[in-house]
Steps between C-alpha positions, in 0.01 A plus 500: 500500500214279655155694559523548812816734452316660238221584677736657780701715255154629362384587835788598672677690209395573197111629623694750779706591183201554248309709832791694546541597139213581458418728734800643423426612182145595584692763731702591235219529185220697782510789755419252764871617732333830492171435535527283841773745615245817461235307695715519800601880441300831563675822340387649852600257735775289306483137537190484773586114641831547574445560826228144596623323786555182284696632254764720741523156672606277209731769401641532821509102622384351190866331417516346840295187421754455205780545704408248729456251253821566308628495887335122502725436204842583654437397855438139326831510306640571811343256727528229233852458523456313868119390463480239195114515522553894391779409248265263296289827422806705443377571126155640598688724749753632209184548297347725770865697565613494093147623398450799816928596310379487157119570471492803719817573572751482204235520202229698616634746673872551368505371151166686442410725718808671532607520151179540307390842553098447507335793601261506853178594439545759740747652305359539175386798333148367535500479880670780583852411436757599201582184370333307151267208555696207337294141450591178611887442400589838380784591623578841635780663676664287783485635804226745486247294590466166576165288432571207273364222651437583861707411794227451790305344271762199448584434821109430555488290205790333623325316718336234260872387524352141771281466151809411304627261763143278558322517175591133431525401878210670638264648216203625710752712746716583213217679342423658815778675477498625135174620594632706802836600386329599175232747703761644719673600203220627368444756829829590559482648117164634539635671793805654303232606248284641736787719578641586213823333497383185206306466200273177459764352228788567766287259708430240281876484331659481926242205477633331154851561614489316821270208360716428204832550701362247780371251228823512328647450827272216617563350145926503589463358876207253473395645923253183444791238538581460840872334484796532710767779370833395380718365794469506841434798692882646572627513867704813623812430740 
């Protein structure tokens, strides 16, 4: 491996890696779930953001940008059999569909979310609910609650997905991205928080499990080589 790929993996990989580990076990060693979580909650008036115009909105529309793009994805695949300047991207457009299927979709939200059994923080004992606090990948009862890692949260970080696709082609846009998918991310889980429905580690693991899915994934299609699929496009009689 030359430098230059070394340099990559350190930068693309194993730093996110190191960050997310990290951070993870900071959550896991300190009361710092709690602490953030009680700094949005008043025993009188419960969790006193939830209602801020911003937050009801990403909970309510939030997805849509991510939808759109995953939309971008398909409508591609589509259009790419009869357009061969659309089929020589038809890897970045997989990318965009496989990583909106996996990321959010298959691993966030049903491998995790619905198996795991992470207690809300608006339904433990603490804020007013009758369920345990459990840290960062303790697993509870599945089912009963559902807040490991948070859905809205990766569908917003979903959208550094263009990152993955341009950070060899075009670097300066590609980080533009990164940069924007990362802070959307970032407010749609603020805005679960605010509400009650995520703890900050629920956050930071939908983040973790969307970048290292969608690296893994960019890794498998190269969406930086633009080359012709495999035969021609077919022809329906």
């Amino acid at each position: 491996m030359d430098k230059m790929a070394q340099k990559t993996l350190l930068y693309e990989l194993i730093l996110p890696l190191l960050l997310l580990l990290l951070l993870t076990l900071l959550f896991r060693q300190t009361d710092l779930d709690m602490q953030i979580a009680r700094f949005c909650y008043q025993p009188d008036a419960g969790w006193r953001f939830r209602d801020f115009w911003l937050w009801q909105l990403l909970y309510q529309r939030g997805m849509i940008p991510g939808i759109l793009l995953g939309s971008i994805g398909l409508g591609g695949l589509l259009l790419g059999w009869k357009l061969p300047k659309l089929r020589r991207q038809w890897r970045s457009y997989l990318l965009l569909l496989l990583l909106l299927a996996i990321g959010p979709g298959l691993l966030v939200n049903s491998v995790f979310k619905d198996n795991w059994g992470r207690s809300r923080p608006k339904h433990v004992v603490e804020f007013g609910g009758q369920l345990p606090f459990l840290k960062v990948w303790d697993r509870g009862e599945r089912g009963v609650s559902k807040s490991f890692p948070s859905g809205h949260a990766s569908i917003g970080f979903y959208l550094i997905a263009p990152y993955l696709i341009l950070r060899k082609r075009r670097k300066r846009l590609a980080k533009g991205f990164l940069l924007g998918g990362t802070i959307y991310g970032v407010l749609m889980g603020a805005g679960r928080m605010a509400q009650g429905g995520h703890f900050p580690s629920d956050v930071l693991w939908a983040w973790g499990m969307v970048y290292l899915s969608g690296l893994l994934l960019c890794y498998l299609l190269r969406p930086e080589e633009l080359a012709e699929p495999p035969g021609p496009a077919p022809t329906f009689v």
